[in-house]
Biopython code that builds the backbone (N, CA, C, O; Angstrom):
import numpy as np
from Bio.PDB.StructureBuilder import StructureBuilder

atoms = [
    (1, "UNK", "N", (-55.598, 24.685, 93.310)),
    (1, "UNK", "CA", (-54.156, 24.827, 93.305)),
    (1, "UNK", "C", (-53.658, 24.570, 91.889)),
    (1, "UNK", "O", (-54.023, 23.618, 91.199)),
    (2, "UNK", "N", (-52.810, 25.488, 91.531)),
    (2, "UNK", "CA", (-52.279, 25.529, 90.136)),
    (2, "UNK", "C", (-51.635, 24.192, 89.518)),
    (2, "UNK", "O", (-50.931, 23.856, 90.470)),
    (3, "UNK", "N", (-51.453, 23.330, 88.645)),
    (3, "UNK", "CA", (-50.847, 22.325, 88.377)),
    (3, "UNK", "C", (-49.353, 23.215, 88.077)),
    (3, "UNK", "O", (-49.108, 24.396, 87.835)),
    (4, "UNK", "N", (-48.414, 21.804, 88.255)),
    (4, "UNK", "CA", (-46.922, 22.326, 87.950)),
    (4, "UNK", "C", (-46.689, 21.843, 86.801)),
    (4, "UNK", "O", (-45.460, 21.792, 86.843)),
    (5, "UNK", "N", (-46.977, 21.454, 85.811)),
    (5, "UNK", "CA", (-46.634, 20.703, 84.911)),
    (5, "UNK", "C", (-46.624, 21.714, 83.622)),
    (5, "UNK", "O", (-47.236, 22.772, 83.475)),
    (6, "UNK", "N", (-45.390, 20.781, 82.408)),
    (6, "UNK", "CA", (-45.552, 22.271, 81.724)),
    (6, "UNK", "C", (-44.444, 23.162, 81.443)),
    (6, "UNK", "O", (-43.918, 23.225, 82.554)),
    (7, "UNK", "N", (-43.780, 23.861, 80.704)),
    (7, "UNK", "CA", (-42.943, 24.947, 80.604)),
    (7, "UNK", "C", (-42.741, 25.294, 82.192)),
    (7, "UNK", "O", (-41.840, 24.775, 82.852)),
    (8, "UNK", "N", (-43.716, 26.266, 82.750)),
    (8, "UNK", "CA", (-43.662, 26.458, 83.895)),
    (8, "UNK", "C", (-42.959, 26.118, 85.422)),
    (8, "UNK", "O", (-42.090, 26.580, 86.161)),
    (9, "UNK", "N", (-44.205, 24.683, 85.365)),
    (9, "UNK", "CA", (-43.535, 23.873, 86.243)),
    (9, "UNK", "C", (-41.566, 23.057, 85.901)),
    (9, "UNK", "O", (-40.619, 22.815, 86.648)),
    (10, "UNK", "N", (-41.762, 22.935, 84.690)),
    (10, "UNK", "CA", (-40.067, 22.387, 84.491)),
    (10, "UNK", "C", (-39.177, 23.703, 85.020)),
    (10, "UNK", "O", (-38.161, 23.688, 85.715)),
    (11, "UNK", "N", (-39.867, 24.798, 84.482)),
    (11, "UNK", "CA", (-38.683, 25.600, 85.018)),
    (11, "UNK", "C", (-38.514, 25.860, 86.364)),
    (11, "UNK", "O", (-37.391, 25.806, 86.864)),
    (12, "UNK", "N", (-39.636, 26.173, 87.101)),
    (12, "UNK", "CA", (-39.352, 25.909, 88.400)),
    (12, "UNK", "C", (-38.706, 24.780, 88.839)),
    (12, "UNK", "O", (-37.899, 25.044, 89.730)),
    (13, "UNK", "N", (-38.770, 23.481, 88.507)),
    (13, "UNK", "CA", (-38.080, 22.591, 88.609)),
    (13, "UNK", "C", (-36.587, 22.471, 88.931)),
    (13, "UNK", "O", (-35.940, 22.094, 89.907)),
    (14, "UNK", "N", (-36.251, 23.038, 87.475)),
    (14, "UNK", "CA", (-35.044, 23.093, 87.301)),
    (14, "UNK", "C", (-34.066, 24.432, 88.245)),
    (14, "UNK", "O", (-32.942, 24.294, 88.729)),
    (15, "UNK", "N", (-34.693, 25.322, 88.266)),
    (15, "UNK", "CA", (-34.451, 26.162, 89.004)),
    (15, "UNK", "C", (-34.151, 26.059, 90.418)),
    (15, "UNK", "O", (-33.205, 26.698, 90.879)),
    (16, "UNK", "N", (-35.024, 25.154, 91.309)),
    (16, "UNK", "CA", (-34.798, 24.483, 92.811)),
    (16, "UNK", "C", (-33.857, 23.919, 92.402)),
    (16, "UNK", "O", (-32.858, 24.361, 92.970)),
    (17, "UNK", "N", (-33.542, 22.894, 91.460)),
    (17, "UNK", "CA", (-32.425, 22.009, 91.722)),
    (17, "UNK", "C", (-30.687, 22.994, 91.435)),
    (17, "UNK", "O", (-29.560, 22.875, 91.915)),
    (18, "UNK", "N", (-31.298, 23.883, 90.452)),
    (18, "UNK", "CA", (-29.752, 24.593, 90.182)),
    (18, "UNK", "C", (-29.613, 24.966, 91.488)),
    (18, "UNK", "O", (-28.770, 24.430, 92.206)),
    (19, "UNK", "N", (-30.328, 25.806, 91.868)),
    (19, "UNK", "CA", (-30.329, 26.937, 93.417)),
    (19, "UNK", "C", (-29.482, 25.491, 94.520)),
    (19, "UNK", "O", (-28.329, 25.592, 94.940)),
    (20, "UNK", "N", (-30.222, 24.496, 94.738)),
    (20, "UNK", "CA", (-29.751, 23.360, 95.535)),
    (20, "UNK", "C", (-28.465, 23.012, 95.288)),
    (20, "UNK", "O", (-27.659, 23.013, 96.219)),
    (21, "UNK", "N", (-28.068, 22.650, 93.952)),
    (21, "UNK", "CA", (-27.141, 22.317, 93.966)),
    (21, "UNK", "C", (-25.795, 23.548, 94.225)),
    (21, "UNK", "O", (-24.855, 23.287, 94.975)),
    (22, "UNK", "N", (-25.878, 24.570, 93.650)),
    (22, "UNK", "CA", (-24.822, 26.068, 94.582)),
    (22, "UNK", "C", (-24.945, 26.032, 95.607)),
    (22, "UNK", "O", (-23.966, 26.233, 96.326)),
    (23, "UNK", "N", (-26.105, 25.782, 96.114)),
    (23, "UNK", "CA", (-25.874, 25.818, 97.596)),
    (23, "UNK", "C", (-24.894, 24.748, 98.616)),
    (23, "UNK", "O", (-24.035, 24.857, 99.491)),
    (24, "UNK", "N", (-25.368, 24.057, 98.145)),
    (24, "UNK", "CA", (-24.364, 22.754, 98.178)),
    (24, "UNK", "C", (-22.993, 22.738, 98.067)),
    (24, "UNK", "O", (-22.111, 22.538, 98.902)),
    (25, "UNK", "N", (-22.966, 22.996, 96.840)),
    (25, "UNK", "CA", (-21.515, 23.484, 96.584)),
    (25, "UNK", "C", (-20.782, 24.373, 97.084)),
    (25, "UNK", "O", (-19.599, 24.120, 97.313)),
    (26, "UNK", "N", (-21.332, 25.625, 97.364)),
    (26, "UNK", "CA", (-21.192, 26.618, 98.298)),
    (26, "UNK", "C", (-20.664, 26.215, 99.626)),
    (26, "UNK", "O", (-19.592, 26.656, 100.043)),
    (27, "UNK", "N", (-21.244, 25.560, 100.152)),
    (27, "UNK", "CA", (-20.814, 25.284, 101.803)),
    (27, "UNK", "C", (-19.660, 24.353, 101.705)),
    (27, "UNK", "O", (-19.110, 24.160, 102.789)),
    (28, "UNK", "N", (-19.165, 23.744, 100.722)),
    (28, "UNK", "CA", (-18.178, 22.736, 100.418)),
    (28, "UNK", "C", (-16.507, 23.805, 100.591)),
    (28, "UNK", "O", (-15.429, 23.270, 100.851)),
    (29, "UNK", "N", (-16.658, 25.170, 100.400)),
    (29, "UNK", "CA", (-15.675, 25.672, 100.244)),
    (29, "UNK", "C", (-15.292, 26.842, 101.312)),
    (29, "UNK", "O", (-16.148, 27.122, 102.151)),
    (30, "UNK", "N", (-14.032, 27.550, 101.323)),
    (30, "UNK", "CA", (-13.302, 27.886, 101.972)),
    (30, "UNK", "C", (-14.312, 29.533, 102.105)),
    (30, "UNK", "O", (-14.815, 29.892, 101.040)),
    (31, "UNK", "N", (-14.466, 30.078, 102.847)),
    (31, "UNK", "CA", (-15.469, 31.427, 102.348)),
    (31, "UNK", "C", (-14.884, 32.235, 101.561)),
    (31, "UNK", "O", (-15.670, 32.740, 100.760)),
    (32, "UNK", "N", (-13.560, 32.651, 101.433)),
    (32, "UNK", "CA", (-13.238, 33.423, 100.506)),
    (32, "UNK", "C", (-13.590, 33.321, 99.349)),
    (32, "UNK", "O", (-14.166, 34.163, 98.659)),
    (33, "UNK", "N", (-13.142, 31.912, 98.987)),
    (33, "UNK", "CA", (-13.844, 31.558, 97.282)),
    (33, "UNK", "C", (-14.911, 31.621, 97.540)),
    (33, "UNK", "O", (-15.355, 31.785, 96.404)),
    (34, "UNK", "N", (-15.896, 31.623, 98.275)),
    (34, "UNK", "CA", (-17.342, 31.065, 98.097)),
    (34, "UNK", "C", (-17.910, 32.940, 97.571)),
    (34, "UNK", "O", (-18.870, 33.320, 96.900)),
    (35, "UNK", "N", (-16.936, 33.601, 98.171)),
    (35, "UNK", "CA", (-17.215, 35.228, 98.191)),
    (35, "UNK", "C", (-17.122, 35.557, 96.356)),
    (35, "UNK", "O", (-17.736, 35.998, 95.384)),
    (36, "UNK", "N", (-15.938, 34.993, 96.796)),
    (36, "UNK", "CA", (-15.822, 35.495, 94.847)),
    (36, "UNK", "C", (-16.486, 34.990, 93.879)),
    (36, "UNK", "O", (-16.569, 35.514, 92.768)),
    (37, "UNK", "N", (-17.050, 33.864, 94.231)),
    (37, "UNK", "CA", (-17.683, 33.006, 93.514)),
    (37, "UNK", "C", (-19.066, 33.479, 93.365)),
    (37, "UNK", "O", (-19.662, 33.330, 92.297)),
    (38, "UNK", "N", (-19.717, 34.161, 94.597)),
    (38, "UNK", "CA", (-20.595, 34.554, 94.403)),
    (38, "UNK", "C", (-20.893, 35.941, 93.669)),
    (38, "UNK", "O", (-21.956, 36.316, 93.173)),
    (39, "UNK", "N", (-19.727, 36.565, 93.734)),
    (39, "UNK", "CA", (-19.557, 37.880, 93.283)),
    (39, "UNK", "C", (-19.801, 37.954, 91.519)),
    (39, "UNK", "O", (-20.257, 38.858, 90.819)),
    (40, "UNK", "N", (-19.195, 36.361, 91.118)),
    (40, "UNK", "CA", (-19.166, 36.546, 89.484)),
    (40, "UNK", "C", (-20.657, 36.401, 88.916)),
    (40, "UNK", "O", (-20.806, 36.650, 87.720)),
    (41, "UNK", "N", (-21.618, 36.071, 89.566)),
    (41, "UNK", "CA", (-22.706, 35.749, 89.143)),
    (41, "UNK", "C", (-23.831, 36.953, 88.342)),
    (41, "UNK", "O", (-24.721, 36.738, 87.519)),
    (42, "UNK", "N", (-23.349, 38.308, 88.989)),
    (42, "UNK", "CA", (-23.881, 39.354, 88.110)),
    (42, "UNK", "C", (-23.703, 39.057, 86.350)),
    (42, "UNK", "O", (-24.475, 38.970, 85.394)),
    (43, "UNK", "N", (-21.649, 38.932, 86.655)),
    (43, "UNK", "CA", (-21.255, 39.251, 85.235)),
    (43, "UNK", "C", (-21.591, 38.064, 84.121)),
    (43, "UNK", "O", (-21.489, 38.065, 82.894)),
    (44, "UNK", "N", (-22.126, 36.839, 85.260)),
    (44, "UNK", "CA", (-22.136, 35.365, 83.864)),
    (44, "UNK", "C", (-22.949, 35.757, 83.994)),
    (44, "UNK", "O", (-22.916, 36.697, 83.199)),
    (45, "UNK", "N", (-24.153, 35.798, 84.632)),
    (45, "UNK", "CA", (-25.499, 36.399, 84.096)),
    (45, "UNK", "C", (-25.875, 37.263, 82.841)),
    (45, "UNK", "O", (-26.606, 36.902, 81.918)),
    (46, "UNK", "N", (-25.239, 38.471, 82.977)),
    (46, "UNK", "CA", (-24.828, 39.150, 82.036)),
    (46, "UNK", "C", (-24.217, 38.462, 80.584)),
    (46, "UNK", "O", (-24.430, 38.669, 79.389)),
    (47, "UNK", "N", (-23.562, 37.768, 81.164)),
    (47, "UNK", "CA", (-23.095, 36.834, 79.713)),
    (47, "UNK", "C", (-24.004, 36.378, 79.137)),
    (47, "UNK", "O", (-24.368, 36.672, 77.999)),
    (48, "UNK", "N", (-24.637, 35.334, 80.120)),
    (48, "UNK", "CA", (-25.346, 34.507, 79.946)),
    (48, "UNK", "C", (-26.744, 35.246, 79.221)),
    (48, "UNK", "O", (-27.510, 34.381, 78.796)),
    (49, "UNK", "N", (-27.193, 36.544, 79.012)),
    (49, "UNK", "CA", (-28.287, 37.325, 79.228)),
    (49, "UNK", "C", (-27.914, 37.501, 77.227)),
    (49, "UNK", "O", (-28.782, 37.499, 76.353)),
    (50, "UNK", "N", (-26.321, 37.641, 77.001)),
    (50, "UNK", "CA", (-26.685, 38.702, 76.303)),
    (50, "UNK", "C", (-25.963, 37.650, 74.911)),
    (50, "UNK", "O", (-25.948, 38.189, 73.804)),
    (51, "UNK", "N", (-25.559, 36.614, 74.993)),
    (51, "UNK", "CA", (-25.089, 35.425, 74.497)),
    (51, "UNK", "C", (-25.921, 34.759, 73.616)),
    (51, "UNK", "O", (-25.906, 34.886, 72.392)),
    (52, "UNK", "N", (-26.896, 33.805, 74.490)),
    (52, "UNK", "CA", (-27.777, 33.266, 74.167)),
    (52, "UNK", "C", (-29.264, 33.868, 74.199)),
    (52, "UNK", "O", (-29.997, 33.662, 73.232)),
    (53, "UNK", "N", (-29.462, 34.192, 74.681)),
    (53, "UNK", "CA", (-31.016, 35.017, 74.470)),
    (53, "UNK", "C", (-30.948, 36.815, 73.853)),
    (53, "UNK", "O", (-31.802, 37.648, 74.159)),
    (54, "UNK", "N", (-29.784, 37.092, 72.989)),
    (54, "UNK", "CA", (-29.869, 38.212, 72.500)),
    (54, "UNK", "C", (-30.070, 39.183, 73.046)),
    (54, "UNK", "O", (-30.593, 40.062, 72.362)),
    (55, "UNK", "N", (-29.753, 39.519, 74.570)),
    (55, "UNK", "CA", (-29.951, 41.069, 75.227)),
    (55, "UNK", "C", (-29.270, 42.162, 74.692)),
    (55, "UNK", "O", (-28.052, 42.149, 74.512)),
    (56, "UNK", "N", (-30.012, 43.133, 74.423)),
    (56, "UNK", "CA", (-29.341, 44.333, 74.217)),
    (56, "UNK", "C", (-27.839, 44.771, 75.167)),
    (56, "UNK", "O", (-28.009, 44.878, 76.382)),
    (57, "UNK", "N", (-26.838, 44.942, 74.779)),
    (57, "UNK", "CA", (-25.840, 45.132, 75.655)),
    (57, "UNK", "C", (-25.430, 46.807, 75.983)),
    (57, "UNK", "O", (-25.287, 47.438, 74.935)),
    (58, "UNK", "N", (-25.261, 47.459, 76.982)),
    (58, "UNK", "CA", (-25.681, 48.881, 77.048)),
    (58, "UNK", "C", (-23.881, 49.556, 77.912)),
    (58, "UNK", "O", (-23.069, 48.853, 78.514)),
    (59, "UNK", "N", (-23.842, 50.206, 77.797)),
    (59, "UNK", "CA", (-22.497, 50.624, 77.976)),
    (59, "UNK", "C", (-22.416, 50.939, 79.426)),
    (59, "UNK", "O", (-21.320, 51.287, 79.866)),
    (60, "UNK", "N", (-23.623, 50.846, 80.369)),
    (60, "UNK", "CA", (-23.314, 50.711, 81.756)),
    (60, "UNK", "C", (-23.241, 49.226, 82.294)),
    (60, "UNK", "O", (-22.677, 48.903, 83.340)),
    (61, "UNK", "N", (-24.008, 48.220, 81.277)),
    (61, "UNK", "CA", (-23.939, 46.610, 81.567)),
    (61, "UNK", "C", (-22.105, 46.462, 81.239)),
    (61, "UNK", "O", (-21.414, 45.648, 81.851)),
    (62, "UNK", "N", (-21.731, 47.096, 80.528)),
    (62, "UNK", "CA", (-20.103, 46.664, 80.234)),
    (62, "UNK", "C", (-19.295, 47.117, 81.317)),
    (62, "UNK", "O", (-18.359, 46.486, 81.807)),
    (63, "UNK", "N", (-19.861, 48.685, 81.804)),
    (63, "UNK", "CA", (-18.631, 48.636, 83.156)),
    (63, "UNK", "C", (-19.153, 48.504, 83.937)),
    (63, "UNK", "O", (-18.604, 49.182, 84.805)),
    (64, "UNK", "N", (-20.304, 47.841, 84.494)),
    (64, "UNK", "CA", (-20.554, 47.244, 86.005)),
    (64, "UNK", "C", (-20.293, 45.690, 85.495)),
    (64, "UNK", "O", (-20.668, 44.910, 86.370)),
    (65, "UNK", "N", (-20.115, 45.465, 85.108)),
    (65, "UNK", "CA", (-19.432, 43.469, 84.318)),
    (65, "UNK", "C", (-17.683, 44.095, 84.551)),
    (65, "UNK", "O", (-17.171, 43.275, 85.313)),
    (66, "UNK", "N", (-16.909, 44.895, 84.293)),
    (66, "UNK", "CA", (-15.630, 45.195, 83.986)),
    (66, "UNK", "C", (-15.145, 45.193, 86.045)),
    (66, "UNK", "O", (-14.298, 44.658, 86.760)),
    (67, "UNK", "N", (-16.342, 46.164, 86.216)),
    (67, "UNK", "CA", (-16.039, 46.107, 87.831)),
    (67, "UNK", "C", (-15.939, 44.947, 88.571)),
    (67, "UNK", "O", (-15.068, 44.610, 89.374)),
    (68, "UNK", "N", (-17.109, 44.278, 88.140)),
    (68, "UNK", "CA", (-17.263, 43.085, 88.730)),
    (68, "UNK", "C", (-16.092, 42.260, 89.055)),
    (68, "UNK", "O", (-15.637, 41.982, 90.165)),
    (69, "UNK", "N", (-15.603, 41.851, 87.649)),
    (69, "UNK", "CA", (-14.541, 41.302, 86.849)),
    (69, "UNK", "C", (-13.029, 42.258, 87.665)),
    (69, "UNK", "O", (-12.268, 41.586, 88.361)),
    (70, "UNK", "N", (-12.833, 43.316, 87.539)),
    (70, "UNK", "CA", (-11.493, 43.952, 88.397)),
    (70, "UNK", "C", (-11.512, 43.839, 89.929)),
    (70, "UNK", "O", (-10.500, 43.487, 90.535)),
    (71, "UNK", "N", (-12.671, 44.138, 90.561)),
    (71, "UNK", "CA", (-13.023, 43.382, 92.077)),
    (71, "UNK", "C", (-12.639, 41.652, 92.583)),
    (71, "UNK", "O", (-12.027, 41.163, 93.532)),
    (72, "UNK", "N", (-13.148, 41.265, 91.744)),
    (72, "UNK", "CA", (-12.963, 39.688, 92.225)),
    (72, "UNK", "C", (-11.216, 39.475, 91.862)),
    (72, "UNK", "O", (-10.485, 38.776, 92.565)),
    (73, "UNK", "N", (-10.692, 40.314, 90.485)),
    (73, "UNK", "CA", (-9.319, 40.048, 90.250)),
    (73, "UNK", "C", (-8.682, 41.152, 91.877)),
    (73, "UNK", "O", (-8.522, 40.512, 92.916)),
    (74, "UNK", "N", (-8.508, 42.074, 91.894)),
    (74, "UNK", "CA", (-8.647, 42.285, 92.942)),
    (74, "UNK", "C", (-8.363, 41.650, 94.440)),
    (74, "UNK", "O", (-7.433, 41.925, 95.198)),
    (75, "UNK", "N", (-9.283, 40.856, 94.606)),
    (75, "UNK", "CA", (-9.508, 40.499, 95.652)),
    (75, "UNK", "C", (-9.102, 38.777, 95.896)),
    (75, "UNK", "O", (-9.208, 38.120, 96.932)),
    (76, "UNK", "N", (-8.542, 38.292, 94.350)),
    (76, "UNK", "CA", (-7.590, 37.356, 94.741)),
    (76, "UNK", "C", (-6.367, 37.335, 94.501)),
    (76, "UNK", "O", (-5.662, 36.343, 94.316)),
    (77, "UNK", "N", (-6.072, 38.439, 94.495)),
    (77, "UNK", "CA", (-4.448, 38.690, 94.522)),
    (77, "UNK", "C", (-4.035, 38.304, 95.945)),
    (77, "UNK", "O", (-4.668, 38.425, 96.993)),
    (78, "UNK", "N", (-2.805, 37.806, 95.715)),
    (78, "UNK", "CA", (-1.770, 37.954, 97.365)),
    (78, "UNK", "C", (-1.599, 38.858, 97.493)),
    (78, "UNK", "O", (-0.442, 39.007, 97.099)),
    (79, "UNK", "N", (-1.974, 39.791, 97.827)),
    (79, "UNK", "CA", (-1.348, 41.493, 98.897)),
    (79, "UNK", "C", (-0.600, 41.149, 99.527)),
    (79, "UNK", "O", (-0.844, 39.985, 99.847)),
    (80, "UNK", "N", (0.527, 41.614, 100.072)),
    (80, "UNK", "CA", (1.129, 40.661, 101.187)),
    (80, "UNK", "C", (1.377, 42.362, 102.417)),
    (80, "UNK", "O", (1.663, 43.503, 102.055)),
    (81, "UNK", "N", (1.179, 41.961, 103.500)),
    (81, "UNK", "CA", (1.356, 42.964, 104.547)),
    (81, "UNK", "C", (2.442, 43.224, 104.813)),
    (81, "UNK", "O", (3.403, 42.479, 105.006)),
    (82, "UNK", "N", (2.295, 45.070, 104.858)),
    (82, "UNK", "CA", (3.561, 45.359, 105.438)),
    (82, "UNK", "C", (3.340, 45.563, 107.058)),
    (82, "UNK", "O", (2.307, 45.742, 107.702)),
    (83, "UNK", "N", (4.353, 45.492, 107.356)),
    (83, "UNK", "CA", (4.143, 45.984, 108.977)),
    (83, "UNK", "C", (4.128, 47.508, 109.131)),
    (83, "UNK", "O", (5.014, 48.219, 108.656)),
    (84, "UNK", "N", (3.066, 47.980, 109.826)),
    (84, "UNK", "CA", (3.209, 49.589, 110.013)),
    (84, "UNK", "C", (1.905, 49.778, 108.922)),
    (84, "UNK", "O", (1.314, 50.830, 109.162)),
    (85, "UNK", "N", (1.354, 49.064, 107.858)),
    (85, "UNK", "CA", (0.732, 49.402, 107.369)),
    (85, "UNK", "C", (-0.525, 49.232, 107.609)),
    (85, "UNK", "O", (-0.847, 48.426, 108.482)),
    (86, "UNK", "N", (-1.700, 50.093, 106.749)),
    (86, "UNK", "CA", (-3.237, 50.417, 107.450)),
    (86, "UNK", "C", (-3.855, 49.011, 107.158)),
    (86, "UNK", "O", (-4.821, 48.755, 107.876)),
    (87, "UNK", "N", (-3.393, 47.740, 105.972)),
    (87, "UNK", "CA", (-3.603, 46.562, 106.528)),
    (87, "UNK", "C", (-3.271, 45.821, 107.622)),
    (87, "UNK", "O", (-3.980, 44.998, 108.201)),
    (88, "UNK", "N", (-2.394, 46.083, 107.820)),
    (88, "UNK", "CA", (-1.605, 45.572, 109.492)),
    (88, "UNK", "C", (-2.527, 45.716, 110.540)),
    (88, "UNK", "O", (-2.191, 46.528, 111.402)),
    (89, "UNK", "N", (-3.733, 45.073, 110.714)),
    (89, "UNK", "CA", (-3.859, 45.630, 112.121)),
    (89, "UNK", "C", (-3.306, 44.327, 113.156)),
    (89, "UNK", "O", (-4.155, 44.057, 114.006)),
    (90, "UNK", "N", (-2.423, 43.731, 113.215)),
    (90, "UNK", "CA", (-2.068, 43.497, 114.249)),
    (90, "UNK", "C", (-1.142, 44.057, 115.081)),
    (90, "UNK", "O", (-0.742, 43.416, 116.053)),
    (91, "UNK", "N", (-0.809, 44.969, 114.888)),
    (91, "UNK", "CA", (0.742, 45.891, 115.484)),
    (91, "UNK", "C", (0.401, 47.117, 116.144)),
    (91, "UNK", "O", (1.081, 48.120, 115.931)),
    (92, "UNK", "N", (-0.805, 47.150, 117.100)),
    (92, "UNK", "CA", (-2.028, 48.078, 117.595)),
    (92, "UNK", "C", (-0.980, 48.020, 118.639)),
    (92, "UNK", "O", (-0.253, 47.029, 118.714)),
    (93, "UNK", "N", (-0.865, 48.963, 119.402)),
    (93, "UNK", "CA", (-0.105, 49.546, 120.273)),
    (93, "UNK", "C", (-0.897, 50.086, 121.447)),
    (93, "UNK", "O", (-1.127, 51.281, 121.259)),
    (94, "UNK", "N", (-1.396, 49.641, 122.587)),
    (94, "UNK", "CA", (-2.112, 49.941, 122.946)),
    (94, "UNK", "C", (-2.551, 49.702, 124.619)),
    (94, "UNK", "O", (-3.603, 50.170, 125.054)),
]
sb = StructureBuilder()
sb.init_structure("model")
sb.init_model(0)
sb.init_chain("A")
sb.init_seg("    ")
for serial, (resi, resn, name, xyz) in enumerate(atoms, 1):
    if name == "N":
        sb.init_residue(resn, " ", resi, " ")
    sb.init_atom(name, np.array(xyz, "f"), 0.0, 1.0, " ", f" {name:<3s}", serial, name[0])
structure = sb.get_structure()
């Protein structure tokens, strides 16, 4: 069996504990945020990718990061419902 020790093993290390601790954190919250929250993780990645470890940055990494980024804005806006409208479904007639 492989020893863990080592570059290797630390990173695995560290890696269970990040993963543990989101998870954690994760269940602490309301699901909506937990949605969006999870949603940003492409684009810090991406940050994170191209920041500090020098990734090449490519003009489809900028608008799937831009999407990312207009989705989650998006999706925490207050919309607010109209009645009659195709968000409305409570006014089903039926």
């Amino acid at each position: 069996m492989p020893r863990r020790d080592g570059p290797t093993g630390e990173a695995i290390t560290r890696s269970a504990a990040a993963f543990l601790l989101h998870t954690s954190g994760l269940r602490r919250l309301v699901p909506s945020v937990a949605v969006n929250l999870l949603n940003v993780v492409p684009a810090a990645g991406l940050g994170w990718a191209v920041l500090p470890a020098d990734e090449a940055l490519s003009a489809t990494r900028v608008v799937g990061g831009a999407v990312v980024v207009l989705g989650l804005y998006r999706n925490s806006r207050d919309i607010p419902v109209v009645a009659g409208s195709e968000r409305d479904n409570s006014s089903h007639e039926g």
